[in-house]
C-alpha positions as CSV (number, residue, x, y, z in Angstrom):
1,X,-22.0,14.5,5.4
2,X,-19.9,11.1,5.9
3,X,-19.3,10.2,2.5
4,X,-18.9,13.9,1.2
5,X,-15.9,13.8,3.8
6,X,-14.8,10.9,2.8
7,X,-14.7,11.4,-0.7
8,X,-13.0,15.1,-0.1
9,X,-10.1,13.5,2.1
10,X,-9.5,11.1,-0.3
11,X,-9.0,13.0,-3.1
12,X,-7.0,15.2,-1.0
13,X,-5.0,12.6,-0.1
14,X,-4.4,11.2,-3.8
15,X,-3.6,15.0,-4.7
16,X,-0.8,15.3,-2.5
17,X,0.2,11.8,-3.6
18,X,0.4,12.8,-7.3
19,X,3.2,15.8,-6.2
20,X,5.2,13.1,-4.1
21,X,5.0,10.8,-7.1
22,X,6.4,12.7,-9.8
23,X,9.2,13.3,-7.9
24,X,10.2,9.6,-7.7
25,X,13.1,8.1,-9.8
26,X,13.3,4.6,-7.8
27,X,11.9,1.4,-9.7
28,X,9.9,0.0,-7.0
29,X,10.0,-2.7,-4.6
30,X,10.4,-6.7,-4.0
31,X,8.2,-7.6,-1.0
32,X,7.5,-10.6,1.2
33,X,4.7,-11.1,3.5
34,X,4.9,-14.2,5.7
35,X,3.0,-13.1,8.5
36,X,-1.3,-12.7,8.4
37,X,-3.2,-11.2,10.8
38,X,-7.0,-11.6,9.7
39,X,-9.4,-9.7,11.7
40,X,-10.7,-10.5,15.1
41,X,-8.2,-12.9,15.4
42,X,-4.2,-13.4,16.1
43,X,-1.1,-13.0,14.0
44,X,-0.1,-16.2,12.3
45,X,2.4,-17.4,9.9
46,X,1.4,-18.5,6.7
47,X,2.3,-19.3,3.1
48,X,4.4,-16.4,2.7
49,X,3.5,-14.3,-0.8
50,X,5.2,-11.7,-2.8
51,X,4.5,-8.3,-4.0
52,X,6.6,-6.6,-6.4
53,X,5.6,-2.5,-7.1
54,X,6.7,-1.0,-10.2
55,X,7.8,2.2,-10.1
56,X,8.6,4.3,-13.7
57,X,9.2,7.6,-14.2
58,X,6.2,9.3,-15.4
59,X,3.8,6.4,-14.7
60,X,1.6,5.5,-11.7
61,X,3.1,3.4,-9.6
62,X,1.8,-0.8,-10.3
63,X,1.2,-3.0,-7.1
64,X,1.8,-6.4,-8.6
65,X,-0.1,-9.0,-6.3
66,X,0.0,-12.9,-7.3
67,X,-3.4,-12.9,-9.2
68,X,-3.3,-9.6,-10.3
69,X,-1.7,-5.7,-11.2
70,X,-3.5,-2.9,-9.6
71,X,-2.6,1.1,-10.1
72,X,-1.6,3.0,-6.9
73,X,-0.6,6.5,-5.8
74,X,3.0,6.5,-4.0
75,X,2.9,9.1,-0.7
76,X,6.3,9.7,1.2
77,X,6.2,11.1,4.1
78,X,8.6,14.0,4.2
79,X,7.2,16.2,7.4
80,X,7.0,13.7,10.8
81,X,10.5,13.4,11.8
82,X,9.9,10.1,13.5
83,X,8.5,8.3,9.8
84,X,10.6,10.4,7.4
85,X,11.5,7.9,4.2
86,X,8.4,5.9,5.0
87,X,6.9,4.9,1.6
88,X,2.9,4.0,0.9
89,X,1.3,2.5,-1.6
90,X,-2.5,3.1,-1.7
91,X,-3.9,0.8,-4.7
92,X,-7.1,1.8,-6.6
93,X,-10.5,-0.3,-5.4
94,X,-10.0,-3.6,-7.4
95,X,-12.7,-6.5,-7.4
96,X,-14.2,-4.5,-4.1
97,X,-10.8,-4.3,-2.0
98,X,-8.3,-1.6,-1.5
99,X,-4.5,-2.5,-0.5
100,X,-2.5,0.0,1.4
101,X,1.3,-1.1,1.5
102,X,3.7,1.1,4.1
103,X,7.7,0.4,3.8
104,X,9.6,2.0,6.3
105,X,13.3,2.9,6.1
106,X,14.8,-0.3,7.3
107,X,12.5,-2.2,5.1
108,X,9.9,-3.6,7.5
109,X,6.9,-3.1,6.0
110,X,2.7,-4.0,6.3
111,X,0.1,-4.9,4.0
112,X,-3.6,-4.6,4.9
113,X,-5.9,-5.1,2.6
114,X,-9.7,-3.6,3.2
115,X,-13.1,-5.8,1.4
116,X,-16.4,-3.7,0.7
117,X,-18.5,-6.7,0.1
118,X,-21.0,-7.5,1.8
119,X,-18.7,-9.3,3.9
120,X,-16.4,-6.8,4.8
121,X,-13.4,-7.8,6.0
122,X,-9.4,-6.5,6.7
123,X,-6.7,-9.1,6.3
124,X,-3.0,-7.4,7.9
125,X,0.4,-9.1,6.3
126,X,3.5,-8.5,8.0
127,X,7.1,-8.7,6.2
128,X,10.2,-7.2,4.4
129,X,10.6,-5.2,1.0
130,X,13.8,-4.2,-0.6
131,X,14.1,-1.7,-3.5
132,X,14.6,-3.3,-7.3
């Protein structure tokens, strides 16, 4: 029953991305991430690294990392009044790691990034986006 729900909120979650998404006529996002926070242990600063998203019309969104570009469903939350014109990213599983990216209004934003190896791990990066 664990991975049936799984599987069932997840494609109910990329469903209701897919409506959000087609409604989008930005061009994405520049973002830096100075700050890691790798799991079980504190926040530190490190080589900072950038992330641009690509956003055109019609297309799914593109998280661009340094080594590679990975597809992703834009969600916008448009019904909690305290995170209204907060963006996410959710990429697709690449190389056995999924990427979740939140910007909210003022710009802040988080990057976590979730390994199913065998070695599972969860690596948080704290920084800044502006739109393109």
């Amino acid at each position: 029953m664990g991975k049936f729900w799984i599987i069932s909120a997840t494609f109910s979650v990329f469903g209701m991305a897919n409506v959000l998404a087609a409604e989008n006529t930005d061009s994405g996002h520049s973002c830096s991430f100075p700050t890691r926070c790798y799991e079980e242990s504190e926040c530190q600063n490190d080589e900072n690294f950038s992330v641009l998203i690509d956003e055109q019309d019609g297309k799914r969104p593109q998280i661009n990392l340094p080594e590679s570009s990975i597809p992703a469903i834009r969600q916008l939350d448009i019904n909690n009044p305290d995170t209204v014109n907060t963006i996410s990213y959710v990429s697709d599983i690449f190389l056995n790691t999924l990427h979740l990216i939140t910007i909210h209004e003022d710009g802040s934003a988080r990057m976590s990034s979730h390994s199913f190896s065998d070695a599972a791990f969860t690596i948080e990066s704290v920084g800044f986006c502006v739109p393109k």
